[in-house]
Every structure is written in structure tokens, then in C-alpha cells.
C-alpha positions as CSV (number, residue, x, y, z in Angstrom):
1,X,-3.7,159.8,-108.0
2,X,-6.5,161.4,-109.9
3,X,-10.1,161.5,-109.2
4,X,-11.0,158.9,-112.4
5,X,-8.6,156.3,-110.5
6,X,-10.3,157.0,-107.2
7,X,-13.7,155.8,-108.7
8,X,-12.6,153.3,-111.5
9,X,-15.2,150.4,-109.7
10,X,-19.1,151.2,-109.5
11,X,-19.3,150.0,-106.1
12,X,-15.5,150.1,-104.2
13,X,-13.6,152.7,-104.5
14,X,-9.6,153.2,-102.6
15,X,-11.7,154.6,-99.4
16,X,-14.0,151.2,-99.6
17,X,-13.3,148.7,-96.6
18,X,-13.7,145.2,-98.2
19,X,-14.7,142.3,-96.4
20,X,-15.8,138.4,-96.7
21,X,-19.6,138.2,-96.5
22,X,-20.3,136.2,-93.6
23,X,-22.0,133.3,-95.4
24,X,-18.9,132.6,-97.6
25,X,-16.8,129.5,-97.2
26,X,-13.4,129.2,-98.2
27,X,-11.6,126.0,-99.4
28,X,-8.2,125.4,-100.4
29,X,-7.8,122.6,-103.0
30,X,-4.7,121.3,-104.1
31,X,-3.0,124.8,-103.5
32,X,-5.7,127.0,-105.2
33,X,-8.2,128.7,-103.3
34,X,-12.3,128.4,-104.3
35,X,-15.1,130.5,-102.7
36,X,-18.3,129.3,-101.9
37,X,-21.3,131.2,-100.9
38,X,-24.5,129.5,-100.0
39,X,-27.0,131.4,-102.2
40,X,-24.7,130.8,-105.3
41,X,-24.5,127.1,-107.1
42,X,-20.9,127.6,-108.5
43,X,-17.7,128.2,-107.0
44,X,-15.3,131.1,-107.4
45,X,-11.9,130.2,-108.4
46,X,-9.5,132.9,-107.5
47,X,-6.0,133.0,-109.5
48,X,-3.0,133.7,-107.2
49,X,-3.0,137.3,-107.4
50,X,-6.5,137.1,-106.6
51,X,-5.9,134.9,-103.4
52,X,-3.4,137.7,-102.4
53,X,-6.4,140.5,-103.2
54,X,-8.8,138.0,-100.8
55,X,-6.8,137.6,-98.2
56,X,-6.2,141.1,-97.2
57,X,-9.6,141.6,-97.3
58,X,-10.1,141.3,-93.4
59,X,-12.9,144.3,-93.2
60,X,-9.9,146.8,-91.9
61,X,-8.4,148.1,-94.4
62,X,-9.1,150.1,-97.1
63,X,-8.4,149.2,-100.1
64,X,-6.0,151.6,-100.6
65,X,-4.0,149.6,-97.7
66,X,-4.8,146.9,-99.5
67,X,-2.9,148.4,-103.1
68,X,0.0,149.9,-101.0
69,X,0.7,146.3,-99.1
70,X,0.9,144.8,-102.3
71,X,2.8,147.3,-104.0
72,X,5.8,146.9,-101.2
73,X,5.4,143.2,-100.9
74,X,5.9,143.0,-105.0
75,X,7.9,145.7,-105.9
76,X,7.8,145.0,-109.3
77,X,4.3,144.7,-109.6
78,X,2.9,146.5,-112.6
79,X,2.1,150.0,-113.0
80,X,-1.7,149.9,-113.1
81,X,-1.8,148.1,-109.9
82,X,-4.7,150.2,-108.5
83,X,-6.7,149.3,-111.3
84,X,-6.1,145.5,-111.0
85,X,-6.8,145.7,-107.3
86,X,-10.5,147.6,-108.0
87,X,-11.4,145.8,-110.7
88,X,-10.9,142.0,-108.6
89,X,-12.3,143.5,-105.7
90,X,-15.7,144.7,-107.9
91,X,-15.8,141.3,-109.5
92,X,-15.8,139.7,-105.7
93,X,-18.3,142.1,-104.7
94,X,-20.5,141.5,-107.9
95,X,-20.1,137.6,-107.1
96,X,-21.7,138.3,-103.9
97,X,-18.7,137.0,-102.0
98,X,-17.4,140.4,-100.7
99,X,-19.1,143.5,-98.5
100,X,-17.5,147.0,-98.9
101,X,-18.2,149.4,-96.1
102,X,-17.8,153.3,-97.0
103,X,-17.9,155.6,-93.8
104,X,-18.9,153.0,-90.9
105,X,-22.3,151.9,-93.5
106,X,-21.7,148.1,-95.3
107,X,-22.7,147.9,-98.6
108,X,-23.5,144.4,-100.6
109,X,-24.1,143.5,-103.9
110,X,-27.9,143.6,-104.8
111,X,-29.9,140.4,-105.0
């Protein structure tokens, strides 16, 4: 993996440690999963591969962990897998939905 992959995202990187913010509320309806935060007045729908993203997010693992599960899990999943992963896990974070803790400090998306 190069150095460019290893920072694709502004604000998670593989070494990140993404996790729900504590506010955010989670509903499954009719089999698709929406994210609700208090602060924000619209939901977040995730797509499945999205869902998948979210719910690994446990504040745990890496997100490195996070790519690798998927990648043995779907086998055939697509080449730029990494990217896909950073880029949802940015656009959660940017949505104020996710933290991202780098070296035992948590990081959240700016007000």
C-alpha cells in the first residue's frame, strides 16, 4: 500500500479508529438502515455496502480491520476497496455521525 492510499480521506486515514458518535440513533426501516443525529434535521440513508462499513464501526478497529474484514468476507469485492471504505467513512464523519480516534485522541467533525 502506498503512502497516497494511506491518507486518501482528510480526516480518517487506515490507522483511524472509527466510531458512532454517542448522540446518533440508528433505525432500521423496512430492511434499510437510517442515521439520525440530534443536532442534524435530516436523516442519513446508508446503501448496503454502507450498512456493512457502519456496522463494523464499533470504536476498535481500525479501519484497516475494517477493509481487510470486508475484503475476506466478499472476496470478490472490487479492487479499490480501500478507497471505497475511506471515502464512506469520511462522508460519515463529515455528517457528523462518526468519531475517529488516531493514537488514543478522538477526533469529530467541526461544528
Amino acid at each position: 500500500m502506498t503512502q497516497q492510499q494511506n491518507t486518501l480521506s482528510r480526516n480518517v486515514s487506515i490507522d483511524s479508529v472509527p466510531a458512532p458518535g454517542a448522540d446518533v440513533r440508528v433505525e432500521v426501516i423496512e430492511g434499510e438502515l437510517l442515521l439520525y443525529h440530534p443536532e442534524q434535521t435530516k436523516a442519513i440513508y446508508l446503501n448496503p455496502s454502507a450498512a456493512v462499513i457502519w456496522s463494523l464501526c464499533d470504536g476498535r478497529r481500525r479501519a484497516q480491520e475494517i477493509i481487510d474484514l470486508i475484503a475476506e468476507s466478499y472476496p470478490d469485492s472490487k479492487p479499490n476497496l480501500t478507497e471505497e471504505v475511506l471515502a464512506t467513512l469520511e462522508e460519515l464523519y463529515e455528517s457528523r455521525v462518526l468519531m475517529v480516534k488516531r493514537d488514543s485522541t478522538e477526533h469529530r467533525a467541526a461544528d
